[in-house]
Legacy VTK file of the C-alpha trace (Angstrom):
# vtk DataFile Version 3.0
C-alpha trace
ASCII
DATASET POLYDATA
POINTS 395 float
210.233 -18.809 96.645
213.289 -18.731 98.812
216.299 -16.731 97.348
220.486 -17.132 98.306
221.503 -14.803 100.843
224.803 -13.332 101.670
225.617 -16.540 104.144
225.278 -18.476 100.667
228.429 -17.445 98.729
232.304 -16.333 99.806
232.402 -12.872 100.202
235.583 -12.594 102.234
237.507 -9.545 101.288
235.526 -9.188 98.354
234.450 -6.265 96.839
230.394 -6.074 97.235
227.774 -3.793 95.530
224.776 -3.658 97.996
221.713 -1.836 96.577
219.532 -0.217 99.572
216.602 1.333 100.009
217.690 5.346 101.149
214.531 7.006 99.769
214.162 8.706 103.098
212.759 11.764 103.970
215.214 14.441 104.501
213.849 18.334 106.536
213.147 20.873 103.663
215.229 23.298 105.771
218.203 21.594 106.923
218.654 18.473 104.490
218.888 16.115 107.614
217.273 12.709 107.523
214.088 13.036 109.603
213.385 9.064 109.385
216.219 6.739 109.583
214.390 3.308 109.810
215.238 2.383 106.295
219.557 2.820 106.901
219.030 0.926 110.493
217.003 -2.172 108.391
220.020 -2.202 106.296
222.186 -2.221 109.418
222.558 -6.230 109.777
223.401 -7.499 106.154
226.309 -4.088 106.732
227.477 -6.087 109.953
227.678 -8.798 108.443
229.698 -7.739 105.171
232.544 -6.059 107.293
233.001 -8.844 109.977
233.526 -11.323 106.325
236.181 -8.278 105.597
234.100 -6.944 102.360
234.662 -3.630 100.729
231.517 -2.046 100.700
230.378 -0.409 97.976
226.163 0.730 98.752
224.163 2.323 96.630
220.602 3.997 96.407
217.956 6.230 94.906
216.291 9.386 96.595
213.327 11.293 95.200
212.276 11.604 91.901
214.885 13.409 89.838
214.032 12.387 86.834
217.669 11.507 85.206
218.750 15.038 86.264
221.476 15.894 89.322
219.204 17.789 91.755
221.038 19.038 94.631
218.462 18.701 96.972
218.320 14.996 96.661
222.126 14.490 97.086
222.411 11.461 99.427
225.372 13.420 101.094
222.756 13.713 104.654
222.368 9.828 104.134
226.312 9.359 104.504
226.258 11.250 107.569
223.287 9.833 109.321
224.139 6.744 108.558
227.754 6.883 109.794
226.458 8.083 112.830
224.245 4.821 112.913
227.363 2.829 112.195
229.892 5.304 114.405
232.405 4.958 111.432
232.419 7.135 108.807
230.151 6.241 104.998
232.279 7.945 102.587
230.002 9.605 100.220
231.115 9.536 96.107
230.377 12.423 93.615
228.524 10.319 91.541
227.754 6.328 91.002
230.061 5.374 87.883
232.992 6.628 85.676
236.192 7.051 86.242
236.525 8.617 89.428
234.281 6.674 90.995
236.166 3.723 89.720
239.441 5.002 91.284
237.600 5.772 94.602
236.223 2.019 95.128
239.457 0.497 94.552
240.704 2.471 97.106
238.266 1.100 99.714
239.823 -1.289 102.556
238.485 -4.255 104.081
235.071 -3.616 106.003
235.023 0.133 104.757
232.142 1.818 102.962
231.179 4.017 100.089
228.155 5.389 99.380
227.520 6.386 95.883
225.551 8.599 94.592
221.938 9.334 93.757
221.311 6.619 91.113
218.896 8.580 89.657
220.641 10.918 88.705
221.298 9.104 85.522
218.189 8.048 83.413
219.919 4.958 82.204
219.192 3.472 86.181
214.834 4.027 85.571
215.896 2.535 81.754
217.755 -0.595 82.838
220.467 0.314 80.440
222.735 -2.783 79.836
225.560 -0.388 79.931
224.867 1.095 83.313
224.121 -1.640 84.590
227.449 -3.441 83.889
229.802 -0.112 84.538
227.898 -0.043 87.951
228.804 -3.898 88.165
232.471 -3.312 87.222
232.333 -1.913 90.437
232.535 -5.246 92.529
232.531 -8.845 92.723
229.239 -9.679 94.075
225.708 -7.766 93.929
223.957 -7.927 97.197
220.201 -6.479 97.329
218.843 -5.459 100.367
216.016 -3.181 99.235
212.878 -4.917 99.052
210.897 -1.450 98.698
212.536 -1.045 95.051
212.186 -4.817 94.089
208.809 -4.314 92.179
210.678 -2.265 89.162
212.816 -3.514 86.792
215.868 -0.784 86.960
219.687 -1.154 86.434
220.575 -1.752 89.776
217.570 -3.900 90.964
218.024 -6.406 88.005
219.840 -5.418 85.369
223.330 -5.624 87.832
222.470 -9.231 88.592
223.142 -10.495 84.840
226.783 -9.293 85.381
227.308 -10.722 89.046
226.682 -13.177 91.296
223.677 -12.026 93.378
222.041 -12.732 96.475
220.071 -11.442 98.729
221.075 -9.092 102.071
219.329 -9.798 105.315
216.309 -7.469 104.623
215.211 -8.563 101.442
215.151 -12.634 102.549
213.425 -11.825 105.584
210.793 -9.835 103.709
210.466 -12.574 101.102
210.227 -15.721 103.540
207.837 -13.632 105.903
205.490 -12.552 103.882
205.987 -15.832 101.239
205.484 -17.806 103.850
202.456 -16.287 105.197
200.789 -16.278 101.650
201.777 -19.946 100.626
201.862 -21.551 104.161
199.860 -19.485 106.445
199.431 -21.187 110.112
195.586 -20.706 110.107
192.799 -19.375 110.200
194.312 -16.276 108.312
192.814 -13.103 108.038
193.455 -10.235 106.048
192.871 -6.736 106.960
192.745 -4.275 103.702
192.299 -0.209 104.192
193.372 2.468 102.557
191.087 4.976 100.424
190.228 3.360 97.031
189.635 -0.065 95.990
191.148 0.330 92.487
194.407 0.343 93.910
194.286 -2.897 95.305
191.719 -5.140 93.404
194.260 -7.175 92.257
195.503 -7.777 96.315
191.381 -8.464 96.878
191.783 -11.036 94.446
194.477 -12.952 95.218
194.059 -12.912 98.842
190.009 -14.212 98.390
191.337 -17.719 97.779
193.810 -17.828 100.573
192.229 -16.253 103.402
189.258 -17.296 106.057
188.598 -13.827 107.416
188.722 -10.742 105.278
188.440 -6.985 107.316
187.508 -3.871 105.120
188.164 -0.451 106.134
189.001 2.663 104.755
187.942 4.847 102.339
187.730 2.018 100.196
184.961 0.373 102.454
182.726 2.792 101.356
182.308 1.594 98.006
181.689 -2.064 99.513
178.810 -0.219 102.252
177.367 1.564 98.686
176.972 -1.939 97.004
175.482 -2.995 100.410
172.753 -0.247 99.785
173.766 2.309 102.112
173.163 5.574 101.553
176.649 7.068 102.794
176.197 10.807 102.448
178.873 12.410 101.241
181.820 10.088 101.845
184.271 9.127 99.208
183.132 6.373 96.823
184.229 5.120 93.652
180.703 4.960 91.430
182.882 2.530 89.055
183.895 0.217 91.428
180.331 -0.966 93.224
179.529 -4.026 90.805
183.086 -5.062 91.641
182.519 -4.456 95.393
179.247 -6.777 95.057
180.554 -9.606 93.019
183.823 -9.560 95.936
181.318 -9.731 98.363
179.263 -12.466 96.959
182.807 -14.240 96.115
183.423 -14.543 99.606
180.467 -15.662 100.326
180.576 -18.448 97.766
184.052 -19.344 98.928
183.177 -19.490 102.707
185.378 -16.255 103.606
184.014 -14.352 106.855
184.109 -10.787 105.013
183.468 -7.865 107.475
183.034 -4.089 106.983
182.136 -1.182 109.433
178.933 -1.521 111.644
179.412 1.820 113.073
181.600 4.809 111.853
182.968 8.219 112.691
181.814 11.068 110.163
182.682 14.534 109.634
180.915 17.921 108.156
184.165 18.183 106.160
187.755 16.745 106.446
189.447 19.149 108.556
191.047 18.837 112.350
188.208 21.087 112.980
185.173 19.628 111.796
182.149 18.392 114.036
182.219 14.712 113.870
179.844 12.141 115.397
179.888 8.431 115.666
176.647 6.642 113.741
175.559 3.304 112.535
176.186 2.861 109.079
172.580 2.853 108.065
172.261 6.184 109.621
174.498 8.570 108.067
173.034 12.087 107.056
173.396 14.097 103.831
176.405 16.152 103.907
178.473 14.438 106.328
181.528 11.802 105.243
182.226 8.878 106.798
186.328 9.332 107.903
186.595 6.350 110.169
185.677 3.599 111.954
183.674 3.512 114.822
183.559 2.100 118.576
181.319 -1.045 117.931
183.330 -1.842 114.637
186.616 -1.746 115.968
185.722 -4.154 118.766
183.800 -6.355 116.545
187.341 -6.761 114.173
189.105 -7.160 117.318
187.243 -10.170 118.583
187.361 -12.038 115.186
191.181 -11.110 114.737
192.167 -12.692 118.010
191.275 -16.018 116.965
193.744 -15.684 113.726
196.980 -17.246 113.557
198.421 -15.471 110.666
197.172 -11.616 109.576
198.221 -9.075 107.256
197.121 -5.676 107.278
197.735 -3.243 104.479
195.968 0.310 104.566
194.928 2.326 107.542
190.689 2.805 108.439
190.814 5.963 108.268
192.233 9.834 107.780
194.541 9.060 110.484
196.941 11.901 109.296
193.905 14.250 111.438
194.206 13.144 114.922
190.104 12.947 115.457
190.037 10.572 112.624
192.927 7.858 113.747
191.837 6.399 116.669
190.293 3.376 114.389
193.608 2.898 113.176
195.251 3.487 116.520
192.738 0.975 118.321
193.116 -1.761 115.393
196.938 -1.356 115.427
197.131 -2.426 119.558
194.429 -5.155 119.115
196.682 -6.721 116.443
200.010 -6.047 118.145
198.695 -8.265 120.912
197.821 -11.150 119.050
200.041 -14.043 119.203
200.612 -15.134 115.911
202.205 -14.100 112.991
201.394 -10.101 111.970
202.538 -8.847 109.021
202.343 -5.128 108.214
202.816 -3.568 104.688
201.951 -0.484 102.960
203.479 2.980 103.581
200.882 4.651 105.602
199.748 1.430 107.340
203.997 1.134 108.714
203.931 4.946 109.506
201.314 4.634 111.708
202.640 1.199 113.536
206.190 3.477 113.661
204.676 6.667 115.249
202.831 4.586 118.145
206.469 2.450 118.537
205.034 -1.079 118.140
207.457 -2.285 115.400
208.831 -4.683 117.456
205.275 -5.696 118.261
204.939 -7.454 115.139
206.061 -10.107 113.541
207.099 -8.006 110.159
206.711 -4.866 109.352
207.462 -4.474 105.664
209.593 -1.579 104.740
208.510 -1.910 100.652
205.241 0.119 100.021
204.732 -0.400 96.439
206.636 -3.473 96.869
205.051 -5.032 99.127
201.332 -4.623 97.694
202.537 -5.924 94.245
203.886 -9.027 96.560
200.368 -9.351 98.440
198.973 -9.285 94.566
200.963 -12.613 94.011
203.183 -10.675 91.470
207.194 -11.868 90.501
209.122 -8.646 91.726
211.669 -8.199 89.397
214.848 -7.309 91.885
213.648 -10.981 93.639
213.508 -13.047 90.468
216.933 -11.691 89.281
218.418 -13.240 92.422
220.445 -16.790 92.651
217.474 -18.831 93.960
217.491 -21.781 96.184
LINES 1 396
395 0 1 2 3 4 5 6 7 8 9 10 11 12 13 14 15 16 17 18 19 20 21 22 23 24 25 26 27 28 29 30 31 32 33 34 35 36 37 38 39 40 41 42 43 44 45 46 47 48 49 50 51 52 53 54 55 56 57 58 59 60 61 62 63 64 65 66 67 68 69 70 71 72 73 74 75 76 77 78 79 80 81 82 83 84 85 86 87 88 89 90 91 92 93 94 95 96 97 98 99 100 101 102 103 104 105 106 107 108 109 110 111 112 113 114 115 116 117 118 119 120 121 122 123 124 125 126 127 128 129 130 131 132 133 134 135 136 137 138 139 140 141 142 143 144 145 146 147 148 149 150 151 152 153 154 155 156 157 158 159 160 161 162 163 164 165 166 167 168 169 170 171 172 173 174 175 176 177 178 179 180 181 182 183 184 185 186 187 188 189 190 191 192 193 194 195 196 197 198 199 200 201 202 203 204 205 206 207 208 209 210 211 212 213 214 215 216 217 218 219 220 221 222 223 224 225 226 227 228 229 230 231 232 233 234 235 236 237 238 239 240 241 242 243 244 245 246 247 248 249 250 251 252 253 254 255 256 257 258 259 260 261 262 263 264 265 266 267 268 269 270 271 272 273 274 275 276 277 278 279 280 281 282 283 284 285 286 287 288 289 290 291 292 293 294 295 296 297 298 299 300 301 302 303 304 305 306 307 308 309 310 311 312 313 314 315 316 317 318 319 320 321 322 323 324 325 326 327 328 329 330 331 332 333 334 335 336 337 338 339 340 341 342 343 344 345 346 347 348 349 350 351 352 353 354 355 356 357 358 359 360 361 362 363 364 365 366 367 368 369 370 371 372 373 374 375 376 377 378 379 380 381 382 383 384 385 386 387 388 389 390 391 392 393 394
């Protein structure tokens, strides 16, 4: 599905409402932003806006606050950072409607920008309250959403705004929808899917709708060691989820009815206990002893993904292969995360953890995508409608 974007409709000096994605992690001690790559992703549709002379009028949630004002989660650090990002200043509002607010935005020049603040602050936003949503619309002319990682739920400013204004898409939220729709509908192929993470109930529904699309499926994770169970395995102590095993053998023999290369570990990494200081070894998978956990991958397995990978045109990887928050458990992750960055093709990353790890080793620009929606972008991969992208003026 391909949506309108801001280069779609006259926005000259108009007065836009552009909903981003600020849920950033702020220090507990001094309130600063500690991650900014969510305001710079934002940074081109903002460019854009004030060279077309718009007001700007942005707005975002932080934290959970539950409908109450919570100091803490104040988005006055976001206004700074980001007008250091921008080297002009992001004037930060008390709060995101009534009537000061309403005074504040008509006083906003050409190419300026507000912030307002926390929408969550106000239960009506988690609600999609008609009423917020058009007092928040009264606000401007045209609704611009750039925040794909808030497009899977249904709230007053991610839909509810668009039934009161025109509304497109920013920069951000097209590119993540034409990347990643793209690679699901029309993949360049063979495609090949790499799933981690720790539990297969969390993504069944992304197993499922990938099975009939893809010609190479990876598993790693926790989550392969349900799959290596319903292989008959015995896998010591490691994670598993007893519910999940018929599902993990009927997958299994799915793929192999449908023709889908499905590979898990060969070898892994296991631990006495998860801890930076445990004794870990590196073992087959049919030799893993009672009391140990499997907490990656291993040597063998990594280069065994590798050399199928490399022949793939199009992959997507969601979900790390292993504890990689504990340094001795990561290098799976960190070994799988070159080998794919090298590939020459189109390399789509998703999932929170998965885009932490690609940040912290600085290979974002390494890949063709990497998707800044974590929730978001899984209910994509599960073939879902996001609500924020249906309520958008479509192509």
């Amino acid at each position: 599905m391909r949506v309108n974007t801001v280069k779609d409709i006259d926005i000259r000096d108009k007065r836009v409402l552009m909903r981003v994605d600020y849920n950033v992690p702020l220090d507990r001690d001094t309130g600063a932003v500690t991650d900014d790559t969510r305001l710079r992703a934002t940074i081109p549709t903002i460019r854009y806006l004030q060279e077309q002379g718009a007001k700007i009028i942005l707005c975002s949630h932080l934290g959970r606050p539950d409908g109450m004002v919570v100091d803490r989660l104040r988005l006055g650090p976001i206004a700074e950072r980001l007008s250091d990002l921008l080297g002009q200043p992001v004037k930060q509002l008390p709060d995101c409607i009534g009537a000061r607010v309403a005074q504040a935005v008509r006083a906003v020049g050409a190419s300026e920008i507000v912030l307002l603040e926390n929408l969550r602050f106000h239960p009506e936003e988690e609600a999609n309250d008609p009423e917020f949503a058009r007092e928040l619309a009264s606000l401007a002319d045209i609704y611009v959403n750039d925040a794909f990682g808030t497009a899977h739920r249904a709230h007053a400013s991610t839909a509810g705004v668009a039934a009161y204004l025109p509304a497109v898409a920013g920069f951000l939220m097209d590119k993540e929808v034409s990347v990643m729709g793209t690679a699901l509908e029309r993949p360049n192929r063979p495609f090949a899917a790499v799933i981690g993470g720790a539990k297969i109930s969390s993504k069944i529904a992304v197993l499922d709708n990938l099975m009939s699309k893809v010609e190479v499926l990876v598993i790693g994770g926790g989550m392969a060691n349900t799959f290596l169970k319903a292989q008959g395995y015995d896998i010591g102590s490691s994670l598993v989820e007893e519910d999940q095993v018929e599902y993990a053998k009927e997958l299994l023999h799915k793929a192999w009815e449908k023709g889908v290369k499905r590979l898990l570990p060969m070898d892994v990494v296991i631990a006495d206990k998860i801890d930076k200081d445990a004794n870990v070894r590196t073992v087959p998978v049919n030799d893993i002893p009672s009391g140990w956990s499997i907490v990656d991958i291993g040597p063998d397995t990594v280069e065994e993904f590798a050399s199928q990978l490399r022949s793939c045109l199009t992959i997507i990887w969601n979900g790390p292969m292993g504890i990689f928050e504990i340094p001795a458990f990561a290098n799976g992750s960190i070994e799988l995360a070159t080998v794919i960055s090298e590939i020459s093709g189109v390399t789509i990353v998703g999932g929170g953890e998965t885009v932490a790890l690609v940040t912290e080793m600085g290979l974002e620009d390494k890949f063709t995508h990497v998707s800044t929606g974590g929730g978001a972008s899984l209910e994509f991969l599960e073939g879902k409608e996001l609500p924020g992208v249906a309520a958008l003026m479509k192509k």
